[in-house]
Structure formats: C-alpha cells, structure tokens
C-alpha positions as CSV (number, residue, x, y, z in Angstrom):
1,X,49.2,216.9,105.8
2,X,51.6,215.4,108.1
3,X,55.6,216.8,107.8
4,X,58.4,214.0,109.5
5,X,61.4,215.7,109.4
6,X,64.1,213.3,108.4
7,X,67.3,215.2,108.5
8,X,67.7,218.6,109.2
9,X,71.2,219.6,109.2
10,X,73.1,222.0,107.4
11,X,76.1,221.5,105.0
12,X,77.1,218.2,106.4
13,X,75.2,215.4,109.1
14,X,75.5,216.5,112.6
15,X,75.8,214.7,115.6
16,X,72.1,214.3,116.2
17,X,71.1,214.6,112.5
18,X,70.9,213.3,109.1
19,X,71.6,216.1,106.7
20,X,68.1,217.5,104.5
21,X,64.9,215.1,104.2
22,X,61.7,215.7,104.9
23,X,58.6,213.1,104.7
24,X,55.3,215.0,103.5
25,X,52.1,212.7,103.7
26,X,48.4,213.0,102.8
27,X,45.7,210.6,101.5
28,X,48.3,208.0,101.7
29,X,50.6,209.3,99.5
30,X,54.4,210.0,100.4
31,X,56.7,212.8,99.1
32,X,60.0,212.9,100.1
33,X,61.3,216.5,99.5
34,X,65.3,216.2,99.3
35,X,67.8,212.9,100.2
36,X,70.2,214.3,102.2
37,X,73.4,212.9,103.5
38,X,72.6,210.2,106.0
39,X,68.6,210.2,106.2
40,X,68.1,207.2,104.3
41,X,68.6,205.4,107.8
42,X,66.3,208.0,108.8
43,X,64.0,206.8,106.3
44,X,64.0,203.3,107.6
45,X,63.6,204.2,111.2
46,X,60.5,206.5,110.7
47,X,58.7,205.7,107.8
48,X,60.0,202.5,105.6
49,X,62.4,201.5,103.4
50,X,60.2,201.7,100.7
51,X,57.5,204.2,102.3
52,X,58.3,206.8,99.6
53,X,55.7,207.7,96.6
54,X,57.8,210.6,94.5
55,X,60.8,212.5,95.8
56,X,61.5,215.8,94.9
57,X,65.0,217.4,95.5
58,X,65.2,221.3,95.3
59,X,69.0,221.1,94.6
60,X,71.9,219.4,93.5
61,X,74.4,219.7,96.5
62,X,75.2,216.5,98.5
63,X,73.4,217.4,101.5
64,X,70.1,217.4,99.6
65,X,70.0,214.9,97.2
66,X,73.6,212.6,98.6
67,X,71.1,209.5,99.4
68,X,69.6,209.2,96.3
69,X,72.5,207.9,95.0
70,X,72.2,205.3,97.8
71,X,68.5,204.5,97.0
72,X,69.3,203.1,94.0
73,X,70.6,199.9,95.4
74,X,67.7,199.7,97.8
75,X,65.3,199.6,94.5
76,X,67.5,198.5,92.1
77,X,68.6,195.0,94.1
78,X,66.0,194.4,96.7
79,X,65.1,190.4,97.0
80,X,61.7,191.3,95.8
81,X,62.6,193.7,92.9
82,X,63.8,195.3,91.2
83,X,60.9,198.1,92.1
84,X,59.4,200.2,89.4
85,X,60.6,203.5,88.2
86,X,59.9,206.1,91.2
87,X,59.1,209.8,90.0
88,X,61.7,212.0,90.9
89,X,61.2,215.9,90.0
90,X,64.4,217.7,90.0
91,X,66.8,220.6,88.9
92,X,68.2,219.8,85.1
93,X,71.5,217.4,85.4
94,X,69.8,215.3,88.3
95,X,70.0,212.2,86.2
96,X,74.1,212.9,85.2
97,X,74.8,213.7,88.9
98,X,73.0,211.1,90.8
99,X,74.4,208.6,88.0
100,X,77.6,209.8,88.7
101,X,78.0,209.7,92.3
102,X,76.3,206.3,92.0
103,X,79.1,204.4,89.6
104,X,82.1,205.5,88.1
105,X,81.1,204.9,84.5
106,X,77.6,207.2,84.9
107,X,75.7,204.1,83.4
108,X,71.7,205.6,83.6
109,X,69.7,204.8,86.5
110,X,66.6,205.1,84.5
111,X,65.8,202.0,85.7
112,X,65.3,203.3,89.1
113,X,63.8,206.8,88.4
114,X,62.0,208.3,86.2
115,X,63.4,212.5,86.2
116,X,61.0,215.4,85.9
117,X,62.5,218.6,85.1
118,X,61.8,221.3,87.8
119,X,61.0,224.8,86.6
120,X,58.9,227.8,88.3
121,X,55.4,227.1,88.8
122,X,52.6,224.7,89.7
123,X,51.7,221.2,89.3
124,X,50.2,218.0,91.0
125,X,52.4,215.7,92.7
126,X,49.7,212.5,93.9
127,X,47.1,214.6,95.9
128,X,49.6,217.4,96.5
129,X,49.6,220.5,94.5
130,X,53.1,221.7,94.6
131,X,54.6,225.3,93.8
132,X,58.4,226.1,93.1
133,X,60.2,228.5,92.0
134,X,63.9,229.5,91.9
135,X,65.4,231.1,95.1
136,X,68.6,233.1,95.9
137,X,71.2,230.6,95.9
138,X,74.7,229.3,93.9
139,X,73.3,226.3,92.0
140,X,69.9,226.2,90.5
141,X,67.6,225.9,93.7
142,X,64.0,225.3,94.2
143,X,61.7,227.0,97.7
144,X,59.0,224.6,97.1
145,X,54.7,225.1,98.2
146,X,52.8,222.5,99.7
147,X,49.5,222.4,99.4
148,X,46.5,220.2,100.4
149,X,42.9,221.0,100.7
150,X,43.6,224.3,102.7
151,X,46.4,223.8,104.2
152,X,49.5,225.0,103.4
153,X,53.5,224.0,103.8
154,X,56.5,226.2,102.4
155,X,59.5,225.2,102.2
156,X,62.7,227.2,101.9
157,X,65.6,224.7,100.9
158,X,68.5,226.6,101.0
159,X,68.4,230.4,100.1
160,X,69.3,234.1,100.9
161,X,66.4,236.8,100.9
162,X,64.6,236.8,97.7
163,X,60.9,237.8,96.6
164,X,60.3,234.3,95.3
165,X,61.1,233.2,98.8
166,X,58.5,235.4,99.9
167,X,56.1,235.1,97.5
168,X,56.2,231.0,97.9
169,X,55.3,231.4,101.5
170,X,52.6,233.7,101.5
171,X,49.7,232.9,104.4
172,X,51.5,229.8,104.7
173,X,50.3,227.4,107.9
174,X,53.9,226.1,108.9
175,X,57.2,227.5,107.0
176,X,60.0,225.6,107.3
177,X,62.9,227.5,106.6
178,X,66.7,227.6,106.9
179,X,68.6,229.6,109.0
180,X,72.3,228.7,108.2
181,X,74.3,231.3,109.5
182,X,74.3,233.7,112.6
183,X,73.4,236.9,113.0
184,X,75.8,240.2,113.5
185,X,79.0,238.6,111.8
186,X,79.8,239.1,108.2
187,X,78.5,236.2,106.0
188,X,79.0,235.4,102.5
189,X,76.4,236.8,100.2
190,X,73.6,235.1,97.8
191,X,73.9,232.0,100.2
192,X,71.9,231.6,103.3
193,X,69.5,233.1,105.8
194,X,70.1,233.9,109.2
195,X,67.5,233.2,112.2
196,X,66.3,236.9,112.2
197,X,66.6,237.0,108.4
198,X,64.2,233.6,108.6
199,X,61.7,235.7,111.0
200,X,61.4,238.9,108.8
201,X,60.2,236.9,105.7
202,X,58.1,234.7,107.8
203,X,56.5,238.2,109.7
204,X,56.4,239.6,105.6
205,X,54.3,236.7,104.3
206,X,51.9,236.5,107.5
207,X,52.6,232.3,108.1
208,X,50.9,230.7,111.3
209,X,54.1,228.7,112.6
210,X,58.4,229.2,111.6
211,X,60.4,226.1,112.0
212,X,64.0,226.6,111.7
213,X,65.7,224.1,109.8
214,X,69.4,223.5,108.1
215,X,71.5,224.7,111.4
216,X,75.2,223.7,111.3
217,X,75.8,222.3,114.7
218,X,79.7,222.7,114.2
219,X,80.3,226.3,114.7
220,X,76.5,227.6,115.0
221,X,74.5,228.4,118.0
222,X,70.6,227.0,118.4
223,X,70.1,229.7,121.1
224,X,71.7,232.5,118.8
225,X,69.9,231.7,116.1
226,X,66.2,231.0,117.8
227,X,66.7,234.1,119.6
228,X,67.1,236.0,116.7
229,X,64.2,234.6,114.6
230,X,61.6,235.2,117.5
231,X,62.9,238.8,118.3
232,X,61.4,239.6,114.4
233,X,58.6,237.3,114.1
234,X,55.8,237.3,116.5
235,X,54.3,233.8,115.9
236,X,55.3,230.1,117.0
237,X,59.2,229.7,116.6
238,X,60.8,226.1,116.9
239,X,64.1,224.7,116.0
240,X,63.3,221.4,113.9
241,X,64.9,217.8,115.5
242,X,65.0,214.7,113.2
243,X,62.4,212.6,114.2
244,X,60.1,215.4,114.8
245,X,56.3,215.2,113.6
246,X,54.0,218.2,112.8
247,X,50.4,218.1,111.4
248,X,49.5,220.9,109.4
C-alpha cells in the first residue's frame, strides 16, 4: 500500500495544509479516506482530479467530509460526464448532509454517489479489506483498518482513548493517528488525543511506525506534541506534512 496524505490539519485548513484527506492505493485501486476542507486542490496536485476509486469518510464534521460537497460539481458537470455513481461508505445522514451543504433545496446527489452505510466491522473495499468501528468521539465516528496482503494501516480519525481505538490498531505497520490537543493543560473530554495520549495506544497495540496527524497549527505546538508522543512510544514518531508519501 502506498498512503499520500492529502490534508492533515485539524479543525480548520492551516497555513501549510488542507484540512483531513488521505489517498490509500494498491493494485491500482484508490481510496480516499475523508474530504476535508481544502484537499480537493490537494487532490489535483498529487493524484488527479478524478484519481479516486471509493471514498470513505469516518465522520460528518466539515473538516472531514467539507469537499465532498465540492466533488459533486467536478463529477456532476465535467465536459466529459457526468461520471458514474462513485461508492461512498459513510456514517448514516451522509447523503442529507453532503446534499445539504451542496444546494439549498437538499435536491439528492445520488447521481454522483452511491452511500454505504458504515457500521462496526469488516468488509472489502476494491482489494482492500477494511475494518471500522466506532471510536470516542461527539458525532458518530469511525477509526478505520487498512489492510492489504500483510500489511497493515490504522487510522484514528478523530477520537479520545477508547478500546476500539486500540483494538483497530493492533500490530499495525504504520498508525496514523490524531493528536489534537497538548499535553499538561485541561482539555475537553470524549474529544481528542494528545501526542503522549497518541504514543501510549500506539506502545499498547505494538505498531511498527506513529504518524501524528490532525494538529491545529493556530494555538498548538509540533514540538510539544512530538515530544510528548516519543517520550511514551519507543518506535518511529513523525509529524505528517501534506504532500507526504509513505509505503507500507
């Protein structure tokens, strides 16, 4: 598998970064896991406009799905489409919210996607077989398991400590996981994980390599946060940059 990591933001696009999107690809075949804010340009610069096979989207807040909304046009009215119906699996309302924040009247963009209802477990996607299950977070939210031949991708999406966090990335090769808020200050509950919160589950579960995604530039700190992820994990620790490639 190959990862391209879109967007990586967190909340809202930073200065240097789309907001959630990352490009999985093997045999050929494309999934796009989440459409944040700003990475459909992202998209076009490091893959293709239309370099996408399936997209799934672990959540339903704006800095994980936002561009979906925008992808509509791009298959809806391209001078060689319209462009078949592309799978999309998804949290229940996906259709009613991406509708929504597409046109004012919510007309169906069935047209453009074809929804698959997420809910705990495992199943193909192409020649991906894909785990999720529901994670510690406000809105119904998906960590999602990558796997191909014997390799392995989790990622977290956006999540505090929870087993099913845990269990989803279990001997994983590569972990990509949030790490949203600092350590030693007093964070909201049930919402994100910290950089040494991201390096205990990642020490827990025995992965070969943590990147750290979903940092918020604005009032965060890279060096804070990697510090504290590689003073509780022992293994390869990296803060994730759109653009970035990894083979797993």
């Amino acid at each position: 598998m190959r990862l391209t990591v879109l967007g990586c933001a967190g909340s809202f696009p930073g200065p240097e970064s789309p907001c959630s999107a990352y490009l999985i690809e093997a045999d050929g075949f494309r999934l796009l896991i989440d459409f944040g804010s700003g990475s459909l340009s992202a998209l076009q610069r490091y893959a293709g406009l239309h370099a996408v096979d399936a997209i799934l989207l672990t959540h339903l807040h704006c800095d994980h799905m936002l561009d979906a909304c925008t992808y509509v046009v791009v298959r809806r009215y391209a001078p060689d489409g319209p462009y078949p119906p592309l799978p999309v699996y998804a949290p229940a309302g996906a259709p009613d919210r991406i509708a929504t924040a597409y046109s004012a009247d919510g007309a169906p963009v069935d047209d453009v996607y074809t929804f698959y209802g997420l809910q705990p477990g495992s199943f193909p996607i192409g020649p991906l077989q894909v785990t999720v299950d529901r994670v510690n977070h406000p809105v119904e939210t998906y960590g999602v398991r990558v796997e191909h031949g014997d390799r392995v991708l989790t990622y977290s999406s956006d999540t505090a400590p929870c087993e099913a966090l845990l269990r989803l990335a279990q001997d994983a090769h590569v972990f990509l996981c949030e790490a949203s808020y600092l350590d030693g200050v007093d964070n909201p509950p049930d919402l994100h994980l910290t950089g040494r919160e991201a390096g205990e589950v990642a020490t827990k579960a025995n992965v070969g390599r943590l990147l750290l995604t979903h940092l918020v530039t604005a009032w965060g700190s890279e060096a804070s946060t990697f510090e504290s992820a590689a003073a509780s994990f022992d293994g390869p620790v990296e803060i994730v940059r759109a653009g970035a490639r990894y083979e797993i």
